[in-house]
C-alpha positions as CSV (number, residue, x, y, z in Angstrom):
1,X,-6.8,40.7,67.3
2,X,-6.0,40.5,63.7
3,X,-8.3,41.8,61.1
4,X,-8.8,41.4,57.5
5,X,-10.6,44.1,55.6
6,X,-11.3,43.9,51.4
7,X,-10.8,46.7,50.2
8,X,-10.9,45.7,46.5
9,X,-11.6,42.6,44.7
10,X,-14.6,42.3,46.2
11,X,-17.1,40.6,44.0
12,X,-15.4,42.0,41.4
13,X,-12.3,40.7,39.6
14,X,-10.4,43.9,39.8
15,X,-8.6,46.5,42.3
16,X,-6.9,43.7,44.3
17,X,-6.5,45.2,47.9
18,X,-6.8,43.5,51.2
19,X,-5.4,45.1,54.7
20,X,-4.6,42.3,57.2
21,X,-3.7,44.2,60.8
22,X,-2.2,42.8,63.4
23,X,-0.8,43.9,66.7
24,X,-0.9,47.7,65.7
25,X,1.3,46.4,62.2
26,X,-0.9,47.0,58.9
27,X,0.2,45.3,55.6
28,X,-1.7,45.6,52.4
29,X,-1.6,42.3,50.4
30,X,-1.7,43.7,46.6
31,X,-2.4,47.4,45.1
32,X,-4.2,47.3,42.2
33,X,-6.2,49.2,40.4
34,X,-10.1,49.1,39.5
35,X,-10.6,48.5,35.8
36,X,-13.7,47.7,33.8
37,X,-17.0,49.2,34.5
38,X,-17.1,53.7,34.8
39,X,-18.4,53.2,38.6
40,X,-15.5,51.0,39.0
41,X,-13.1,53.1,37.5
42,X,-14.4,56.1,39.4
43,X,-13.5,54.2,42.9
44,X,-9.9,55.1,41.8
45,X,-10.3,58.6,42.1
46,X,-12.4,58.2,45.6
47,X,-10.7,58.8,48.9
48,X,-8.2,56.5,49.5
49,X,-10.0,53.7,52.1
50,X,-7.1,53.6,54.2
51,X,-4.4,55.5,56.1
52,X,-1.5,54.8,53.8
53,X,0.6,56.7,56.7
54,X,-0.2,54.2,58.6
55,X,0.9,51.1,56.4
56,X,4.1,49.6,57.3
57,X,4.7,47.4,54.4
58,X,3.0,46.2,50.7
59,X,2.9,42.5,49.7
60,X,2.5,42.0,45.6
61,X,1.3,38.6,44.2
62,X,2.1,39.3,40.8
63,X,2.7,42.3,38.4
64,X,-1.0,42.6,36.7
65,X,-2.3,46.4,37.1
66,X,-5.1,45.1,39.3
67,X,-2.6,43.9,41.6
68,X,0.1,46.6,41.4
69,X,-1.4,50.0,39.5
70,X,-2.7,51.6,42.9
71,X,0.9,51.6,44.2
72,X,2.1,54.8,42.8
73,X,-1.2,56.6,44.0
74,X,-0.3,55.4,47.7
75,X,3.2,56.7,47.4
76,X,1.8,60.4,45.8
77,X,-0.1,59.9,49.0
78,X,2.7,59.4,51.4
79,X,3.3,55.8,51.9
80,X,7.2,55.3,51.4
81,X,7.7,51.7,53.6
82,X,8.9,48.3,51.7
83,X,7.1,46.7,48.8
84,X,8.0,43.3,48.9
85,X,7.7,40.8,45.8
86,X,9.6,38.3,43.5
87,X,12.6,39.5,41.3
88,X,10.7,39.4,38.0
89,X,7.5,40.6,39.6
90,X,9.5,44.3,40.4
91,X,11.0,44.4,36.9
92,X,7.1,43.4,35.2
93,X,5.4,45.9,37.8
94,X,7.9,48.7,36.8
95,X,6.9,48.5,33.4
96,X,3.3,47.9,33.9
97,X,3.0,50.8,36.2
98,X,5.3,53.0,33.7
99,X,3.4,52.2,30.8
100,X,-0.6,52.6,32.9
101,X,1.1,56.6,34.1
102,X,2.2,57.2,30.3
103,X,-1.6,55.8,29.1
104,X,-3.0,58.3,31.7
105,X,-1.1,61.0,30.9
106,X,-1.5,60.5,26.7
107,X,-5.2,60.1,27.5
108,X,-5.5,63.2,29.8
109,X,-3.6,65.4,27.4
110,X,-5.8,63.9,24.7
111,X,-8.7,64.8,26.3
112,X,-7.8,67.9,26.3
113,X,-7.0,68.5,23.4
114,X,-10.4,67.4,22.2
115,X,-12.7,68.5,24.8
116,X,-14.4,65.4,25.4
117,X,-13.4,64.9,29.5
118,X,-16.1,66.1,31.7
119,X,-13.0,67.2,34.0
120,X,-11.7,70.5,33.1
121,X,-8.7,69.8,32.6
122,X,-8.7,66.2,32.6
123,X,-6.0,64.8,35.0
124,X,-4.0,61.8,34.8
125,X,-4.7,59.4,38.5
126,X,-0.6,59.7,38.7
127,X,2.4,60.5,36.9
128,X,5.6,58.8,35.8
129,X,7.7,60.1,38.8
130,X,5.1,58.5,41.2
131,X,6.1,55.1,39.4
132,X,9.7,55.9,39.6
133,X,9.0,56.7,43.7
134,X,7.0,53.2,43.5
135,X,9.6,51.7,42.4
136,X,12.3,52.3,44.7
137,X,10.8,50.5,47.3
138,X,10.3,47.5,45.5
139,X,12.2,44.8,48.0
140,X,13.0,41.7,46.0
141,X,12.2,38.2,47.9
142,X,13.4,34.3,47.3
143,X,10.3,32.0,47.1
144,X,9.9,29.4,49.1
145,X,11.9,31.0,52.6
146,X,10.3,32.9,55.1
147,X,10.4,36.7,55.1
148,X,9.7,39.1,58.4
149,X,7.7,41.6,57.0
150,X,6.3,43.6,59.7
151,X,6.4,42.7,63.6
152,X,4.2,39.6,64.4
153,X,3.6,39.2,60.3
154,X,5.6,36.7,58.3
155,X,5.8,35.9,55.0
156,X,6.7,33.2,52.2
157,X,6.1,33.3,48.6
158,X,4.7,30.2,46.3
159,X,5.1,30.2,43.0
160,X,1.2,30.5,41.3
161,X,1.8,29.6,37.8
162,X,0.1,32.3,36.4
163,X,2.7,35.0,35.2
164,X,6.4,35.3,35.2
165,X,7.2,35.9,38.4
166,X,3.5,35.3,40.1
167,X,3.2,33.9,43.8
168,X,0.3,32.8,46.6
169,X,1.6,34.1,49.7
170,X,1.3,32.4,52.3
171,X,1.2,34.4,55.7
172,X,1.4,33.6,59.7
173,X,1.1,36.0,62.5
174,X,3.2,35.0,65.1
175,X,2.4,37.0,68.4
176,X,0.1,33.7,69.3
177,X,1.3,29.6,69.6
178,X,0.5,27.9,67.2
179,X,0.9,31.1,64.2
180,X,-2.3,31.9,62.9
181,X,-2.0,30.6,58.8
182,X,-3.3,32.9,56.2
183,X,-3.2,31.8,53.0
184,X,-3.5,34.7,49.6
185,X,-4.0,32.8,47.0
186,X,-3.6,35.9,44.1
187,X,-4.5,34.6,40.5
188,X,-4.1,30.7,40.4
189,X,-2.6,29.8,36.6
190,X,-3.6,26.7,34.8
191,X,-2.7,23.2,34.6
192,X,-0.5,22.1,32.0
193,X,-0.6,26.1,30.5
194,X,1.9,26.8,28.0
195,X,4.9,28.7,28.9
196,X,3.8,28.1,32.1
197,X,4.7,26.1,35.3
198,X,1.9,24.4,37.3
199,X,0.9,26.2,40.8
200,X,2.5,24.8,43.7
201,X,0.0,23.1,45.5
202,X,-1.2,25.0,48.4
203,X,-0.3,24.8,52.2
204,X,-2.3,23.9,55.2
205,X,-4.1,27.3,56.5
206,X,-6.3,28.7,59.2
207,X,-7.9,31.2,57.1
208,X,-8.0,31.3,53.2
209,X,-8.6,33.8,50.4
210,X,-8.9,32.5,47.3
211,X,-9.6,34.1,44.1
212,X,-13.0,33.1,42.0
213,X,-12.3,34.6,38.6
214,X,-13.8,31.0,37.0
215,X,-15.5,30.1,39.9
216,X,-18.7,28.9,38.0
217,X,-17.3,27.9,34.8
218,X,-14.6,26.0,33.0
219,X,-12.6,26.5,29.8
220,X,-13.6,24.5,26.6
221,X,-12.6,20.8,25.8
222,X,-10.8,21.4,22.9
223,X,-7.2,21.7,22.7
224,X,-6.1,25.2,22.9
225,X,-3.5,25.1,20.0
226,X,-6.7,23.3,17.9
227,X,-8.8,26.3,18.4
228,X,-6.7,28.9,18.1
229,X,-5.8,27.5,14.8
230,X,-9.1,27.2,13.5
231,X,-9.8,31.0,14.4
232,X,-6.2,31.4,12.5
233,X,-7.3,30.3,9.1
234,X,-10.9,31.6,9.5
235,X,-9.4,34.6,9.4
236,X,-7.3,34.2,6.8
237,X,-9.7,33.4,4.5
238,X,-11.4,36.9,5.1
239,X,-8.0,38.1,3.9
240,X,-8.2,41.1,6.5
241,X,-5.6,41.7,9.4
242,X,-5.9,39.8,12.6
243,X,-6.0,41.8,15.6
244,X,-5.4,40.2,18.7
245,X,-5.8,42.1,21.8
246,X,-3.7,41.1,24.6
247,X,-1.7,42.1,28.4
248,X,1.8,43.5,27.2
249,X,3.0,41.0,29.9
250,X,2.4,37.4,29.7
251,X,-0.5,36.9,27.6
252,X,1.5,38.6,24.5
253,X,4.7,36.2,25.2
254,X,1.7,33.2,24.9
255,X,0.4,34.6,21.9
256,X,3.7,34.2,20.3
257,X,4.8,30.6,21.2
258,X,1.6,29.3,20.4
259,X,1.7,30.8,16.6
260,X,5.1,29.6,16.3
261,X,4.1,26.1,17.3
262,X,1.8,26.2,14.9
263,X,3.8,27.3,12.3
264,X,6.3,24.7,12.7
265,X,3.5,22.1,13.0
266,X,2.1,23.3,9.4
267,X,-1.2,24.1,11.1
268,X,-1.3,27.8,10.2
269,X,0.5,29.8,7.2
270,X,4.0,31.4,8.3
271,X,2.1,34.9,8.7
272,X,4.5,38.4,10.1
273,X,3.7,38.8,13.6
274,X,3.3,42.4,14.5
275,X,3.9,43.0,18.3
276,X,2.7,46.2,18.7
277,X,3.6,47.5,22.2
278,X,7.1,48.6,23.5
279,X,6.1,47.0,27.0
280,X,5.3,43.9,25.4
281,X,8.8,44.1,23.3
282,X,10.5,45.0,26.8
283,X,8.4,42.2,28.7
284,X,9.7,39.6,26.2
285,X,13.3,40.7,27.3
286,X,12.3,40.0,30.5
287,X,10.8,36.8,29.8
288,X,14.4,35.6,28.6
289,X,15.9,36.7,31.7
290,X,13.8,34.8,33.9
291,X,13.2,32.0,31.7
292,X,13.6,29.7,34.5
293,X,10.6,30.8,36.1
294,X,8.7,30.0,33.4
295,X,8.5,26.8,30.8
296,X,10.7,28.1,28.1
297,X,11.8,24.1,27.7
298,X,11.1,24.5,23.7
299,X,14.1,27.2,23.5
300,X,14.3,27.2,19.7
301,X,11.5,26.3,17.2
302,X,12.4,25.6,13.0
303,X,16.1,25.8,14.1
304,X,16.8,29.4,13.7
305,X,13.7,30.4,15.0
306,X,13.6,31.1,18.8
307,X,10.2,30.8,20.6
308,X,9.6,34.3,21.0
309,X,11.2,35.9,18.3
310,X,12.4,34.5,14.6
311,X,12.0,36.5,11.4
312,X,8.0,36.9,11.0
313,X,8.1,38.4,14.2
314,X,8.2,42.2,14.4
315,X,8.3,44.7,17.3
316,X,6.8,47.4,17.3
317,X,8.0,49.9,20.0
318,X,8.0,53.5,18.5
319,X,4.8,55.7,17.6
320,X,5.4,55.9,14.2
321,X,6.3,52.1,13.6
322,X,2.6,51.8,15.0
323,X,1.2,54.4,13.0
324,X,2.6,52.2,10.1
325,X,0.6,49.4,10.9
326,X,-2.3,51.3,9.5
327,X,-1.0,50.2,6.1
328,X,-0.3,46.5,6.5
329,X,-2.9,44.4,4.5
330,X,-3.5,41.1,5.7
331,X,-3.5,38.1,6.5
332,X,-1.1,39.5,9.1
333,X,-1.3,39.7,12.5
334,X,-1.3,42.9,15.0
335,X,-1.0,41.9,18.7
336,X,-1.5,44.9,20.7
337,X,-2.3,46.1,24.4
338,X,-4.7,46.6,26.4
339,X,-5.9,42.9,26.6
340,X,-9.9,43.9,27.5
341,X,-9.5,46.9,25.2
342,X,-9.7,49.7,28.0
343,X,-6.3,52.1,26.7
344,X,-3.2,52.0,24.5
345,X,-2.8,51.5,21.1
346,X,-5.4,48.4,20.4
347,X,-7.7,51.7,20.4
348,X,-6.4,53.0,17.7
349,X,-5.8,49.4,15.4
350,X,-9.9,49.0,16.6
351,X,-10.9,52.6,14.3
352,X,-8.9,51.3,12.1
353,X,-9.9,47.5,11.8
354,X,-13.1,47.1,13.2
355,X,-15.2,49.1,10.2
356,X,-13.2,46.7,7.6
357,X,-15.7,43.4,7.0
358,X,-12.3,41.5,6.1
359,X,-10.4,42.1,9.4
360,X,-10.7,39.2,12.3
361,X,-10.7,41.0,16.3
362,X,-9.8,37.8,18.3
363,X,-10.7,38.0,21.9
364,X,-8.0,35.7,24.5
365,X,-8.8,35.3,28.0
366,X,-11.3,37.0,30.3
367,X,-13.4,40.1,29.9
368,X,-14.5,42.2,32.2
369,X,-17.6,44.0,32.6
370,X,-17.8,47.2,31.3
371,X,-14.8,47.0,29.3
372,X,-14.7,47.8,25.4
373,X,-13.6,43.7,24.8
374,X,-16.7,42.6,27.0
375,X,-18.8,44.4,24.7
376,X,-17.5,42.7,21.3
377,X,-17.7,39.6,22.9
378,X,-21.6,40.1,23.7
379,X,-22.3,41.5,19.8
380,X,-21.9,44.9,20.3
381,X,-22.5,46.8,17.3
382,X,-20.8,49.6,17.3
383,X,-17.9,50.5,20.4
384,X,-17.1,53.9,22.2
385,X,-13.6,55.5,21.4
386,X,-12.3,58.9,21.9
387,X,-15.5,60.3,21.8
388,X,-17.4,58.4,18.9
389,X,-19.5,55.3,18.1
390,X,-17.3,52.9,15.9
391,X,-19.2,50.2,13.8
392,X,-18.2,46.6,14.0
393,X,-18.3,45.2,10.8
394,X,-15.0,42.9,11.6
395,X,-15.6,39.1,12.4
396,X,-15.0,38.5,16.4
397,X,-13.3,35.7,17.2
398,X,-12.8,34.1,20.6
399,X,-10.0,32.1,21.2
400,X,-11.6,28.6,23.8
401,X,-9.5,28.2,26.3
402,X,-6.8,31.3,26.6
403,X,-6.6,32.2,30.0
404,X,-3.7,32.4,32.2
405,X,-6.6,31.8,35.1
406,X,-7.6,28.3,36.5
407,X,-11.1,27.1,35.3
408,X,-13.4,25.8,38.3
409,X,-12.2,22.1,37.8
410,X,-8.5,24.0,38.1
411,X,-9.4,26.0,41.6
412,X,-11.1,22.5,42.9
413,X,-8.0,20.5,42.1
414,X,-5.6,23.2,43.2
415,X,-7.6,23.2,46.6
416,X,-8.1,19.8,47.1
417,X,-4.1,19.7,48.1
418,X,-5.5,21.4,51.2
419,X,-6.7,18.2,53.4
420,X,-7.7,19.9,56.9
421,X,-10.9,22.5,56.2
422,X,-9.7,26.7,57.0
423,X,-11.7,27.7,59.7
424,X,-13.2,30.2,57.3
425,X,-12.7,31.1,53.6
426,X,-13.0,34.0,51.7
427,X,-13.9,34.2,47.6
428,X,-12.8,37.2,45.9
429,X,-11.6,38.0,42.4
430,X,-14.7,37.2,41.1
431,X,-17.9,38.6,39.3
432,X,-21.0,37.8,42.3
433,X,-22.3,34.9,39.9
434,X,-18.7,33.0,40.1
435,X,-17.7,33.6,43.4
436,X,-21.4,32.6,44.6
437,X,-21.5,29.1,42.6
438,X,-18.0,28.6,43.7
439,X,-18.9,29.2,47.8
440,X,-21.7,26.8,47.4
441,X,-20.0,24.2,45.9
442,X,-17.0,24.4,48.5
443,X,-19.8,24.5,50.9
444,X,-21.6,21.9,50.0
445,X,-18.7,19.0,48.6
446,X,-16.1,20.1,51.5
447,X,-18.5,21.6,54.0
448,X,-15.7,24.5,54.3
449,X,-17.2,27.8,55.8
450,X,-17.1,30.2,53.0
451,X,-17.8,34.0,52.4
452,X,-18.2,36.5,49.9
453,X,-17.5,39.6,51.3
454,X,-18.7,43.1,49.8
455,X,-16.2,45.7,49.3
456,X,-14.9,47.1,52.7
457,X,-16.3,44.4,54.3
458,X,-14.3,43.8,57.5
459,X,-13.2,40.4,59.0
460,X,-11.6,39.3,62.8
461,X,-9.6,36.7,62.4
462,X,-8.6,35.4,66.2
C-alpha cells in the first residue's frame, strides 16, 4: 500500500510536511516550519509526528522556511539520509536555515536578557551547527530527469515559477504496472511575474496535491508596477521613510527590479534603496549566479545601472550599518526581513517607524494569520514587540498584486493543463476559507474528487 499522511500545511499555509510511504520506504516531501499564529508556532516545539529514524530520504520544493526550516530539527533528532533538491534551492535553504538558527538564537538570548520568555531560559528550536549538519546532506538534482530516491519511489523535479530554484515534483511508485503518479505541486508562482519564469504546466497524475494559498481570491486588476508606484509617491509626499517588509530571498530581489523600472520609466523619484538584511545581500549574489533560472532578460537598466544593484542601492549586512538606518530621514526606502513581520531586523525599523505619522509601512504579498504584518494589514492600532505595545501612527500601505503565489484564476489555469481528472486530490497550503472555495469549485466545474485534510490526516493511496 502507499500512504500519504499531512503532517503540516494542513489548512493552514505553513509547516509544509507530507510523508508518502511506500513498500516499507518513507520519504517526507518538504520540512518546513509552522509560522504565524502562537498555537501554530507552538506545534514546532511538540513531539516530532514522525520517526525521523525511520525516514530514508527528504524531498524540498523550494527554499521558503515553511518548506525547509524543520530540517535542522530532524537532523538534531537523528535523521542523517539524503535531502534532495535543485542547485539553487541548497544554496537559498542554507542561508534561509542559517539566518532562522541565528534569529532564534538572538531572540533566545534576548529574551533572556529581558525576562520576558515564559521559558526559563528561553531556548532557541536549533542551533547553527544543526543547519551546518542539514546542510551536508543536501543532494543537488537536474530538473526535468528522473531521480531514484528511495526503493519503489521516483522522482523528477518541475520548475514552479515561484522562487529561484522552486519545483513541483512530480512522483511515481513503481513496485506496481502502470506507476502510481503523484503529483506535489509546492507553491505555484504567477503568470507573467517579474523576474520570474511561468510554471511548467503540470503532468498527468493519479493523485494530486495542490497548494490553495489563493484558493478563493484573485490579485487586483491593476498593473502591479502602476500600483506600486502610486503607494511610492503617496509616501513621498508624507516625507517619512518607506519601510517595506519583505522574504530576504525572492521577494527582496522583486522589490528591487520593480523600483528600478520605475525609476528609469520616470514614474517614481530616484530614491537610495536601503537593503537591510545580509541574507537578502547574499540571496542577490545568488540570484546572479543562477540568473538563468530566473527572468533576469532586462540585465542592465539606465546603462550603468544593473537590475539589482546601481548606485541608490545600498546593502546593509552588518549590525551597525543597520543600527544607522535609524538616522536616515526620508523619502528613502528600508527593505528589510521578515516579510509577515514575525523576527529580524523589520522589528526593530517597526519601533522605530511605526510611531512617526510621516513614515509609509508597505505590506507585499500574503499575510498570515497571527503574524505582526496580518495585524497592520487589518488596522491594528498598536503591535507587540519585545515585550511592549507599539502605536501605529505610520500610513500602511499594501502593495495590489505582490505575490510570488498564483491567484485562483492562476491555480485554474495552471490545472487545466491536466486533461484526465486524479482519482483524488488534495488542497493544502491554504487558510480553511481558500482551500474550501477552491475544492468546491474543482468539484463542481471539473467534477474532480477533492479533499481537505486536517493535520495528521492520513490517506491510502492504492
Amino acid at each position: 500500500m502507499v500512504q500519504l499522511t499531512f503532517h503540516g500545511a494542513a489548512r493552514t499555509v505553513t509547516g509544509s510536511k507530507y510523508l508518502l510511504e511506500a513498500d516499507g520506504s518513507q520519504v517526507l516531501v518538504d520540512c518546513g516550519m509552522f509560522q504565524g499564529l502562537k498555537k501554530l508556532r507552538q506545534m514546532n516545539w511538540e513531539p516530532t509526528p514522525f520517526d525521523v529514524k525511520s525516514l530514508d530520504a527528504v524531498m524540498l520544493t523550494h527554499a521558503h522556511l515553511d518548506h525547509t526550516g524543520y530540517l535542522p530539527k530532524i537532523v538534531r533528532e537523528g535523521y542523517n539520509h539524503r535531502v534532495f533538491c535543485t542547485p539553487a534551492t541548497a544554496e537559498l535553504a542554507e542561508l534561509i536555515m542559517l539566518d532562522s538558527a541565528k534569529i532564534q538564537e538572538n531572540d533566545a538570548k534576548y529574551a533572556n536578557k529581558k525576562g520576558f520568555s515564559k521559558h526559563k531560559p528561553a531556548l532557541p528550536l536549533y542551533e547553527g551547527r544543526d543547519v551546518l549538519s542539514a546542510v551536508k546532506l543536501l543532494r543537488e538534482v537536474e530538473r526535468e530527469k528522473w531521480h531514484q530516491i528511495t526503493g519503489p519511489i521516483y522522482a523528477r523535479f518541475h520548475d514552479a515559477g515561484h522562487l529561484l530554484g522552486s519545483n513541483m515534483i512530480e512522483v511515481e511508485v513503481r513496485d506496481r504496472d502502470p506507476a502510481l503518479r503523484i503529483l506535489f505541486s509546492g507553491d505555484v508562482g504567477r503568470y507573467d511575474g517579474p523576474l520570474y519564469h511561468d510554471p511548467a504546466p503540470p503532468p498527468e497524475c493519479d493523485i494530486l496535491v495542490c497548494e490553495s494559498t489563493y484558493g478563493n481570491r484573485d490579485h487586483p486588476d491593476k498593473d502591479l508596477s502602476d500600483g506600486l508606484a502610486d503607494v511610492f509617491n503617496r509616501a513621498v509626499k508624507r516625507g517619512g521613510v518607506i519601510l517595506m517588509a519583505s522574504f530576504a530571498v525572492g521577494r527582496a530581489q522583486q522589490l528591487i527590479y520593480l523600483m528600478q523600472v520605475l525609476k528609469c520609466e520616470g514614474k517614481i523619484p530616484d530614491l537610495p534603496i536601503y537593503l537591510d538584511s545580509p541574507m537578502a545581500c547574499n540571496a542577490t549574489d545568488i540570484y546572479r549566479e543562477f540568473s538563468v533560472d530566473h527572468d533576469l532578460s532586462e540585465g542592465e537598466l539606465c546603462g550603468d545601472r544593473p537590475v539589482l544593484g546601481g548606485p541608490a542601492v545600498h546593502l546593509c549586512r552588518s549590525v551597525d550599518e543597520s543600527k544607522a538606518l535609524n538616522h536616515v530621514e526620508g523619502p528613502a526606502v528600508i527593505i528589510s526581513s521578515s516579510g509577515m513581520m514575525t523576527a529580524g531586523r523589520i522589528l526593530h525599523h517597526l519601533k522605530r517607524r511605526l510611531p512617526d505619522k510621516r513614515s509609509t509601512i508597505v505590506l507585499g504579498g500574503y499575510m498570515a494569520v497571527g503574524t505582526r504584518g496580518r495585524a497592520l494589514e487589518e488596522g491594528a492600532p498598536t503591535i507587540r514587540m519585545h515585550g511592549m505595545d507599539v502605536p501605529v501612527n505610520a500610513a500602511v500601505e499594501k502593495v495590489p498584486g505582490l505575490s510570488g503565489h498564483a491567484d485562483r484564476s492562476g491555480l485554474l489555469r495552471w490545472l487545466s493543463a491536466i486533461k484526465e481528472p486524479p482519482k483524488q486530490v488534495f488542497l493544502t497550503h491554504g487558510e480553511p476559507d481558500a482551500a474550501d472555495a477552491l475544492a468546491k469549485t474543482l468539484a463542481k466545474d471539473r467534477g474532480w474528487k477533492v479533499t481537505v485534510p486536517d493535520l495528521g490526516e492520513s490517506h491510502t493511496l492504492g
